[in-house]
C-alpha positions, 0 to 999 in steps of 0.5 A, spaced: 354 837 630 350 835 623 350 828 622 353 827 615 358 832 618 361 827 622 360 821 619 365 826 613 370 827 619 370 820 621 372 818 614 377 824 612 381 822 619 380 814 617 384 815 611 389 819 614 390 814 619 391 809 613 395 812 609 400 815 615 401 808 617 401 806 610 407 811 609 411 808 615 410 802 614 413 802 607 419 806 611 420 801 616 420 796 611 426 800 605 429 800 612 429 793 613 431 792 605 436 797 606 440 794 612 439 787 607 443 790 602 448 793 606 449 786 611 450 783 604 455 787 601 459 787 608 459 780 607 460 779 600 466 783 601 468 780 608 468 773 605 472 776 598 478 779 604 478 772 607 479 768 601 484 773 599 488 772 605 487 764 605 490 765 597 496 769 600 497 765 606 498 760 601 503 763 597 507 765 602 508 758 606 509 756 598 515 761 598 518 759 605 518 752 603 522 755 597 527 759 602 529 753 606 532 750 600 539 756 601 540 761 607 547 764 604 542 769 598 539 774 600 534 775 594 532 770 588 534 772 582 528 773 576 532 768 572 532 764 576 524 763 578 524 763 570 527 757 571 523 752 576 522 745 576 519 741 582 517 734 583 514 731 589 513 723 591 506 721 594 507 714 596 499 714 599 498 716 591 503 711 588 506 716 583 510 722 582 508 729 580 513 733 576 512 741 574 517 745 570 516 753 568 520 756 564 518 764 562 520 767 555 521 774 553 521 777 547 522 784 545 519 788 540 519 796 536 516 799 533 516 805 529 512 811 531 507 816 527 509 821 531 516 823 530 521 820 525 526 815 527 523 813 533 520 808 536 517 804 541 519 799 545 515 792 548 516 786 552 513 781 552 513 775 557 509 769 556 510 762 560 511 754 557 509 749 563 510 742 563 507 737 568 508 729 569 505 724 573 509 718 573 505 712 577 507 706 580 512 709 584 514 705 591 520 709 594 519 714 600 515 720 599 520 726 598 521 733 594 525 736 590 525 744 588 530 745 583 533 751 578 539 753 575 543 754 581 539 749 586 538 754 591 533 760 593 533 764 599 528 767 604 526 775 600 525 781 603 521 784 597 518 781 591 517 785 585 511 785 580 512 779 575 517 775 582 510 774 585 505 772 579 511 767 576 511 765 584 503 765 585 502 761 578 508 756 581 504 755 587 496 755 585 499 748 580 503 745 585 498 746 591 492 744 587 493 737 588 494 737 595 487 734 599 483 742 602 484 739 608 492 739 609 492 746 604 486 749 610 483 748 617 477 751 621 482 753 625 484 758 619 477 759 616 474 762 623 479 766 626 478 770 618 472 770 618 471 773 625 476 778 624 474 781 617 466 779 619 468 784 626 472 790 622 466 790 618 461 791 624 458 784 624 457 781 630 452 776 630 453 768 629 456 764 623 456 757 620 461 756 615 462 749 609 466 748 605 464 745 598 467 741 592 464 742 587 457 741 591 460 736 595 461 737 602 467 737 605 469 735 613 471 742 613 465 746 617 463 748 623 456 744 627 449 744 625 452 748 619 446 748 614 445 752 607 440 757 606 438 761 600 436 766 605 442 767 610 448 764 606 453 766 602 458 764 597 466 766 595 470 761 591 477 759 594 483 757 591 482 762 585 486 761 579 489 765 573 482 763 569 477 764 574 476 757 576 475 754 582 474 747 585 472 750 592 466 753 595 466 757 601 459 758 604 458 762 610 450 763 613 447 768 618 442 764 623 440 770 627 440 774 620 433 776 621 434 778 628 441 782 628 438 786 621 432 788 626 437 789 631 440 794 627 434 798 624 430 796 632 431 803 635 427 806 628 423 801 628 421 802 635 420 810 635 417 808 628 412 804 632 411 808 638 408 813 633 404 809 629 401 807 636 400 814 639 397 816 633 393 810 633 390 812 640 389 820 638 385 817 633 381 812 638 381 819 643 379 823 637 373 819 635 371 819 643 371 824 645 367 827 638 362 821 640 362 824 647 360 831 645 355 829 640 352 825 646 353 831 651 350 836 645 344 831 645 343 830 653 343 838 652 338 839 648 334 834 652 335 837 658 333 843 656 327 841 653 325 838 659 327 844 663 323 848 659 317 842 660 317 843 667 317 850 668 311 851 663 306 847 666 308 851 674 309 858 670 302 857 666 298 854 672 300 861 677 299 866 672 292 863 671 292 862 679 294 871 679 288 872 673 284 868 678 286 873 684 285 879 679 278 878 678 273 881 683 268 876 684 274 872 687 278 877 691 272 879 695 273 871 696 279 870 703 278 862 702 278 862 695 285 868 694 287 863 699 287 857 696 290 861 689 296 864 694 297 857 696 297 854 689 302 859 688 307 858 693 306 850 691 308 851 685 313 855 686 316 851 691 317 845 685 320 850 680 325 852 686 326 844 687 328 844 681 333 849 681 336 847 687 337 840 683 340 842 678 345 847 684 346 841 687 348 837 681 353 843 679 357 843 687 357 837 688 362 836 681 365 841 684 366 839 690 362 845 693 358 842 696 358 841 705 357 834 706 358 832 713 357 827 717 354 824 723 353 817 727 346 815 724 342 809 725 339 807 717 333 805 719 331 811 722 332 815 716 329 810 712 324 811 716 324 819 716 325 818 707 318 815 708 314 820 710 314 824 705 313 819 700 307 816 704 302 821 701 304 820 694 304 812 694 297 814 698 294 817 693 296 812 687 292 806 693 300 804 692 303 801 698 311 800 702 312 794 705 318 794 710 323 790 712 328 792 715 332 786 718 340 789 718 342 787 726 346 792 725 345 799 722 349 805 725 353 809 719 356 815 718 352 819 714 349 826 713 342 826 714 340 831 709 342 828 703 343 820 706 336 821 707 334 826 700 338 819 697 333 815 698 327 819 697 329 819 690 330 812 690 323 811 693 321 817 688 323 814 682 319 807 684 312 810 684 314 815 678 316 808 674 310 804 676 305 804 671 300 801 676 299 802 684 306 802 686 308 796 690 315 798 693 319 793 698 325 795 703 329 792 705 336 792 710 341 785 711 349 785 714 354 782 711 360 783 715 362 790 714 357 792 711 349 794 711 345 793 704 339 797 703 334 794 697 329 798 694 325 794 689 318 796 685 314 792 681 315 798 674 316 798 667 323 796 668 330 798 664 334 795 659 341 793 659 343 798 655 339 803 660 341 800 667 349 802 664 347 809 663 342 810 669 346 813 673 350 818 668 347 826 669 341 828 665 341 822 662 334 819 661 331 813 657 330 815 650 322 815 649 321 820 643 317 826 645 312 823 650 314 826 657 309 822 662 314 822 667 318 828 669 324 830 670 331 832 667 335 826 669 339 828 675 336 824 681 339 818 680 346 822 679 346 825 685 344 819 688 351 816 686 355 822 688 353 822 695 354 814 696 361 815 694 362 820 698 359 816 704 365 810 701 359 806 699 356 804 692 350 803 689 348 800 683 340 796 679 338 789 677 332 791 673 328 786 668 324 790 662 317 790 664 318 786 671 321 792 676 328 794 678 331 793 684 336 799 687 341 796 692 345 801 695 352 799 701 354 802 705 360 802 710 358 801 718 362 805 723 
């Protein structure tokens, strides 16, 4: 893939990414904002119920005390609430509370332009109230209810003007009562649990009452007033609107219970954003990882291509040499150009059987039985055919094999063909006269092989990469050391399959060390 093309696909994915979780954040946040709104007016409509249920209770209690007063009737008259009077010694005050009522109605008609002779008729009704307070008043508290006929009786049913003139009877004689002998705590959290619960609330509350901005002894504990979590609806509301009283009622867990309500959208919400996340971390490793595997491609075949020309090249100068007559009259020489042939195509063959090899081993085609072998013996056996090489380059192969115990099971082919590419690999990346250690030694239910050279060495980038197939250290275009990157990865296939491991210490410029563990019988 072009360079620029996947750095365009990169940034087009990005954005896309972006503006999904951009898109899904501002909808978990409206969501959040919706059940905000919602929780609010559920609450402001609770607390409205609430004090409407207290303002009524109060009216009825005001009614019962009325009703005490006569058990004969069995409705009050509306001419006799026309006519109210009240009065109320407080000896802790020291003075008398006096309230009187009287209701007028005034009829009046008037003419209509659509009919001749007609009229219209209308009442209206309007109210004289008197209050007297008297001071210094030192006999026992008492209260006196008074009306034209001195009596009222318990009523079945009150009509539309009988529960105004009793509501506004009662919100000024009540007014001057202390808040706490006109309502409880008890009161105000049944209520609130009651209307907060129709309303499917159903997290913690704290509660005061206020007067006026001064607090009252009616609260719950660690009640605490917060713009945020705390709402207001005035109490005791009278005809005018006003209200000396304040009740406040905050959410502690508010937070938590609104992210309960929306939690499930809120978490399949999260779970896509977090798989799309992940598909996007995938989809940008796995077009990393074919880029690398195009350009260990590329290589691969470039090198295939390298090592093959030279074999190719060198027997078909082998057969034009054969063709000539001063050189087939020849038997030594026909014979050392067959043999040159054969040589070479034994390497092209080898490298064939490499990349087979390779190929079954990650296909699990390949047979890899295994057998009761002593290491040392096939240490031994891996030398031999590394000995001429290291030989000819007037290198050397110290031993030291001091593993007490050494028996494996292991498949002697490939055991053996393991560490030959290890050996391999140390006389190919040794610039100079190869100095090659071996090494055995216990631990307790292993024997660690040690092959170390004195090479050119690996970077730690390299050292991560060494055992992956085809990879090979990135050196431009030159090709002094043969290969396609295929020996150190059937190196580590037939350690695993043998339950051992094997990995390198290497410094840049001092050597490498490959240290393979493997499993005694």
């Amino acid at each position: 893939m072009n360079k620029k093309v996947f750095i365009l696909i990169i940034l087009l994915m990005s954005i896309s990414l972006v503006g999904i979780i951009a898109v899904q954040v501002f909808w978990i946040k409206n969501s959040v904002e919706m059940a905000d709104n919602q929780f609010k007016s559920d609450v402001n409509a609770a607390l409205l119920k609430v004090s409407d249920n207290i303002s009524e209770r109060e009216l009825d209690d005001f009614y019962q005390k009325l009703s005490r007063f006569s058990e004969n009737r069995e409705t009050i008259t509306e001419s006799e609430l026309k006519n109210f009077f009240y009065q109320q010694i407080d000896t802790t005050k020291q003075e008398t509370f006096e309230y009187a009522q009287t209701i007028l109605e005034e009829n009046y008609k008037f003419p209509t332009t659509f009919f001749e002779n007609d009229t219209i008729n209308f009442k209206k009704i309007f109210s004289k109230e008197k209050v007297t307070v008297i001071k210094n008043v030192v006999s026992e508290g008492d209260i006196k209810l008074i009306t034209p006929t001195e009596r009222f009786v318990k009523h079945k049913r009150l009509n539309k003007i009988e529960k105004i003139l009793l509501n506004n009877q009662s919100q000024v004689i009540f007014s001057r009562r202390p808040i706490l002998q006109r309502i409880s705590n008890q009161e105000i959290t049944l209520n609130l649990n009651r209307e907060l619960a129709q309303r499917g609330i159903n997290t913690e509350f704290k509660y005061g009452v206020y007067n006026n901005e001064f607090a009252t002894k009616l609260k719950s504990s660690y009640f605490k007033r917060d713009n945020d979590k705390t709402y207001m609806v005035p109490l005791f509301v009278d005809n005018e609107g006003h209200s000396d009283y304040q009740l406040y009622v905050s959410f502690p867990n508010k937070k938590n219970y609104l992210l309960a309500t929306v939690g499930k959208l809120l978490g399949l919400s999260a779970l896509f954003i977090l798989i799309i996340i992940i598909a996007f971390i995938s989809s940008l490793f796995q077009m990393k990882k074919q880029r690398q595997i195009a350009a260990i491609k590329t290589d691969f075949i470039n090198n295939m291509t390298h090592e093959f020309k030279t074999p190719i090249a060198t027997i078909n100068l082998a057969l034009d040499a054969i063709k000539n007559p001063k050189i087939i009259d020849s038997k030594d020489k026909v014979l050392r150009y067959v043999k040159m042939i054969r040589d070479e195509n034994k390497r092209m063959h080898a490298q064939v059987e490499n990349v087979l090899r390779i190929s079954k081993l990650e296909k699990n085609q390949l047979d890899v039985s295994k057998e009761k072998h002593d290491l040392h013996e096939l240490i031994e056996e891996a030398i031999t055919h590394i000995e001429l090489l290291v030989k000819s380059k007037n290198g050397k192969v110290t031993v030291n094999l001091n593993a007490n115990l050494s028996e494996i099971l292991a498949n002697e082919f490939h055991m053996t063909n393991v560490i030959v590419n290890m050996l391999d690999n140390a006389i190919k990346y040794s610039n100079e006269a190869p100095e090659i250690t071996i090494l055995t030694e216990n631990t307790e239910k292993s024997v660690i092989l040690n092959i170390s050279d004195k090479g050119v060495g690996m970077t730690k980038n390299v050292q991560k990469n060494i055992f992956k197939k085809f990879y090979r250290e990135e050196t431009g275009n030159i090709h002094n050391v043969k290969g396609h990157g295929l020996g150190l990865a059937y190196v580590k296939k037939i350690v695993e399959i043998h339950q051992g491991v094997v990995f390198v210490e290497s410094e840049k410029g001092k050597g490498s060390t490959f240290i393979v563990k493997l499993p005694l019988i």
